[in-house]
N, C-alpha and C positions, 0 to 999 in steps of 0.2 A: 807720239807714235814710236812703240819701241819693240826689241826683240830678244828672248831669252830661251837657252836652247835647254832641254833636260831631258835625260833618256829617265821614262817611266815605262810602269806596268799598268796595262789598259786592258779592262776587264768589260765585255758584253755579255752578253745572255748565251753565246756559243761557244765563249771561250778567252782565254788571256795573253795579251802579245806584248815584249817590251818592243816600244816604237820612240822612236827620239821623236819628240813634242817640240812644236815653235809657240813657245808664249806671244800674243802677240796684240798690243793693244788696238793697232790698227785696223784688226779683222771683226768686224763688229757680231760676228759668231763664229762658233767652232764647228771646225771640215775634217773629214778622215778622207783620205782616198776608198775610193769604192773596191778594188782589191784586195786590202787589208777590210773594212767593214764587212766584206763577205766573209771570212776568216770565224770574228768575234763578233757580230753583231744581225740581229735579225733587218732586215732592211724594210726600212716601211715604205716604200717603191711611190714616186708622185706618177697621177696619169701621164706626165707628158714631163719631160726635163724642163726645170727651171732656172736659166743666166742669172747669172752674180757676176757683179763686176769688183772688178779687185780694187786696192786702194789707189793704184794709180788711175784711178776713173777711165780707161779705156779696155784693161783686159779683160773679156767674159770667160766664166769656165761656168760646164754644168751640172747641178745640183739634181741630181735623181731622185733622192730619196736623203729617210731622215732615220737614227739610231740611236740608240741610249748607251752613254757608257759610266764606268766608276772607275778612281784613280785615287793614289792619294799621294802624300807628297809633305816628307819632318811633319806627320800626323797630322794633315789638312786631309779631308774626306771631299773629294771632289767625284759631282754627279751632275750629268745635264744630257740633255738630247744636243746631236751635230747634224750639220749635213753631212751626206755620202755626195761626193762629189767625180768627175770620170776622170780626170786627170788634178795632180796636183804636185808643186816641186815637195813638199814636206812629207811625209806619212801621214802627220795629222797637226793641226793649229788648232791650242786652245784662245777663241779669242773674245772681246772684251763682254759679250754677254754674260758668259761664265765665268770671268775673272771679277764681274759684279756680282753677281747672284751668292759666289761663296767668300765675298770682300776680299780679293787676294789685290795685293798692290805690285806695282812692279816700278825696282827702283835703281835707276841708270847712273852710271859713271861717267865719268871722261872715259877710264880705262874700262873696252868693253867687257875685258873679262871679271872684272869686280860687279857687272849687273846681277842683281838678282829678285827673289821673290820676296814680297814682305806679305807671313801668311801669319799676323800675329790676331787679325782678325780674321780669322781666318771663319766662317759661319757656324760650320759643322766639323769639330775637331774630331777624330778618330780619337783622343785619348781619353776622351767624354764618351763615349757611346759604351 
């Protein structure tokens, strides 16, 4: 379980916001705050909020609905649906659902600022397309 921070450009169906991103493999899917998700993204609303608990096994936060976004990142083409969630400390965590789906690795130091991404397999390359 680890964490990598990168300010990106986050692209929805309503529009485009750069948001500092938490890599994060502990998150077994990716969350945007519901604030920013109304901004860029159409909200696909669940009838009733759904509890997530966070990795420390006891905090819940809630998941309202769900969004599609595109990103990319040294021509890695990243695409997935997230939660919209009500509160959250990040703007938004890509997390390990979509760090498998487009094979990105994430590869840790001693010194944390030497952490970074390894997008060498990266699925779907932007310089391919």
């Amino acid at each position: 379980m680890g964490l990598i921070k990168e300010e990106l450009k986050i692209k929805g169906d309503k529009g485009v916001k750069d948001l500092k991103v938490l890599f994060d493999s502990g998150a077994s899917v990716s969350v945007i705050r519901q604030d920013i998700a109304e901004e860029i993204c159409t909200i696909n609303y669940f009838k009733e909020a759904k509890p997530m608990t966070l990795a420390d096994g006891e905090t819940t936060i809630n998941s309202v609905g769900t969004c599609a976004f595109i990103t990319g990142i040294e021509g890695c083409d990243i695409d997935d649906n997230m939660r919209v969630v009500e509160k959250l400390g990040s703007e938004m965590i890509i997390g390990a659902s979509t760090l498998q789906k487009h094979k990105i690795k994430m590869v840790f130091d001693e010194d944390e600022k030497k952490n970074k991404l390894d997008l060498s397999e990266c699925k779907t390359r932007i310089d391919r397309l």
